[in-house]
N, C-alpha and C positions, 0 to 999 in steps of 0.2 A: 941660968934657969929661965932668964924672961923670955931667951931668944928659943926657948927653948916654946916656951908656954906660946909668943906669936907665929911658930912656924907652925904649929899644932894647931890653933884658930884659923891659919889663914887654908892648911889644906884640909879643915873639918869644913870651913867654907866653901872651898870651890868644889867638896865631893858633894856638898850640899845641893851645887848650881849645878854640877853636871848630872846629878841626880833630874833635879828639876828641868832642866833642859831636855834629857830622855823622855820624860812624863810629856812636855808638850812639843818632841817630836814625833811620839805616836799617838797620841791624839791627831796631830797633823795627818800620819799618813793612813791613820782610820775613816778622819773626815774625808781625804780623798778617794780610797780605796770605795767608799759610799757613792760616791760621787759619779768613779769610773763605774761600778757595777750599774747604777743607777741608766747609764748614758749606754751600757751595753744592751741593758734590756729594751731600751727606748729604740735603739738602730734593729732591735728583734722585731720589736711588735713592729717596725716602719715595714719590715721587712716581708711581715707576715699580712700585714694591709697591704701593701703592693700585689702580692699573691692573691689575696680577696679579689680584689679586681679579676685581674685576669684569671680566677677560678667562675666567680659571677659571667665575665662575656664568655667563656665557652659553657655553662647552664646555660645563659637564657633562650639560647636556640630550642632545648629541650624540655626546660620547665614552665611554658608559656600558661600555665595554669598556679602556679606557685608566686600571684601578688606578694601576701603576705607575710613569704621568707625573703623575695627582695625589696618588699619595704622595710624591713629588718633590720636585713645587710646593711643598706643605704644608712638608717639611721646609728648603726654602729660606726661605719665611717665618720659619720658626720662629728660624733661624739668623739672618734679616736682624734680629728684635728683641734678639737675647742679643748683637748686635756692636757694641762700642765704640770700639775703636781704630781706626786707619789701616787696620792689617793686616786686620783684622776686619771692618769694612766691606767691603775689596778682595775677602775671601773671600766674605762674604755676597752682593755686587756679583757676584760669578761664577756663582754659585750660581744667583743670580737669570736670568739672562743665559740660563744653559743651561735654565732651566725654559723661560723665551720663546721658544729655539729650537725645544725639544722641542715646545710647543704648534704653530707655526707648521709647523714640520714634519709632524707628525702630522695638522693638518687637510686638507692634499691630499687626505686622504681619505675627507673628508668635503665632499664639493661642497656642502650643504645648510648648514653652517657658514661655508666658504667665501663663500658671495652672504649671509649673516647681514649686517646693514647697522652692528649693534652688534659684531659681530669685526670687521668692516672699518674702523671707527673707529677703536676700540681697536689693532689692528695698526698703524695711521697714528701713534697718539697714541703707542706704545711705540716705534715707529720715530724718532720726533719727540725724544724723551727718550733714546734710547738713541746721538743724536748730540749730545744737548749735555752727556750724560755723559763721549761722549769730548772733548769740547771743553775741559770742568771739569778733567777729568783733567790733562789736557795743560798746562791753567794749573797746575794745583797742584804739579804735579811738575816744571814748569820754574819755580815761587816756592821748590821745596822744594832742588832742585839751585841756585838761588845763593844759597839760605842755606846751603847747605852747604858751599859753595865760599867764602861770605865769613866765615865764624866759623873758618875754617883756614889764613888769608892774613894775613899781617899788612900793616897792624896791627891789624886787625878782631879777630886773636884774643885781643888784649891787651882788649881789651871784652869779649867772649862769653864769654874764659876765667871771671873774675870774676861775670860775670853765669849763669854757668854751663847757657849754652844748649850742647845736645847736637843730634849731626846727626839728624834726620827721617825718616825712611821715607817711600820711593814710595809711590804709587797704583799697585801693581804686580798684574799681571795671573797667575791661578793657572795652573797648566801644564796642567789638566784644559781650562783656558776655549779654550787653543794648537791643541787637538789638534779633529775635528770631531765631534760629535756623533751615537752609530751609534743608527742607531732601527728596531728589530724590528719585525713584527706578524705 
C-alpha cells in the first residue's frame, strides 16, 4: 500500500513539473515570437526608409517648389534613426507613412514625375512594403495581446510573475496617421 501511495506522489509530481515546464516553454516561445515579429517589422520600416531616399532624389528634380514636404521627409528620417523602442518605432513608422503620402499626393502635380518610370517603381515598391508592414503589425500585436493575456491568467502568472515579464506594448498607430493628410499649394 505505501509503495503504492509513493509511486502515485512521485508521478502526481512530475505531471505537476511537466505541466509547469509547458507553461514556461510557451511563454518562452511567446516572448520570442514578440521578439521575431518585432525585428521583422524594424528590417520593413529600414526597408521602406531606404526607398524614402531614393523616392526623394528622383522628386527633387521636379518638386523644386515643395521646401516643406522635404523638410518633412528629412525630419522623419531623422526621427526613424533616434527610435528605439516599440513606441518609437510606431511613431517614426507614422512619420514615415505621412512623408509617402505627402510625396504621392503632391506629384499629381507633376505629370512629368508621374510617367518617371523610376517613381513608378519606387511607388509599387513602397506600396509593396507598406502592406507587409501591415501584415508585420497584425502578427506582432496579436503575439503581443496573448502574451499578455497569458502572463495574467493563471497559472501562467505563477511563471511570468518570478520570471518577471511585464505586459508589452502595441504596434499602435499615432492619431496624426487616423486623421488625412491636408496638402496646400
Amino acid at each position: 500500500m505505501g509503495l503504492i501511495f509513493i509511486s502515485a506522489t512521485i508521478i502526481i509530481i512530475l505531471a505537476v513539473a511537466v505541466y509547469f515546464i509547458s507553461i514556461y516553454n510557451s511563454l518562452i516561445r511567446l516572448k520570442h515570437n514578440i521578439d521575431k515579429a518585432y525585428s521583422n517589422i524594424d528590417v520593413l520600416l529600414k526597408q521602406r526608409h531606404d526607398e524614402l531616399k531614393k523616392l526623394v532624389d528622383v522628386v527633387k528634380g521636379y518638386m523644386n517648389f515643395e521646401e516643406k514636404l522635404l523638410t518633412k521627409i528629412t525630419e522623419a528620417r531623422s526621427y526613424f534613426y533616434k527610435a528605439k523602442t516599440p513606441e518609437e518605432k510606431a511613431n517614426a513608422d507614422s512619420l514615415m507613412e505621412g512623408a509617402f503620402k505627402s510625396i504621392f499626393a503632391v506629384s499629381e502635380n507633376y505629370p512629368e514625375l508621374k510617367a518617371n518610370q523610376n517613381f513608378i517603381f519606387l511607388q509599387e515598391r513602397v506600396s509593396q512594403l507598406e502592406n507587409s508592414i501591415a501584415d508585420r503589425r497584425e502578427f506582432y500585436n496579436d503575439s503581443v495581446n496573448i502574451f499578455n493575456i497569458r502572463i495574467e491568467q493563471i497559472p501562467y502568472v505563477l511563471i511570468a510573475g518570478p520570471l518577471n515579464y511585464k505586459k508589452r506594448d502595441f504596434f499602435k498607430v499615432m492619431t496624426e496617421e487616423k486623421s488625412d493628410i491636408e496638402i496646400k499649394f
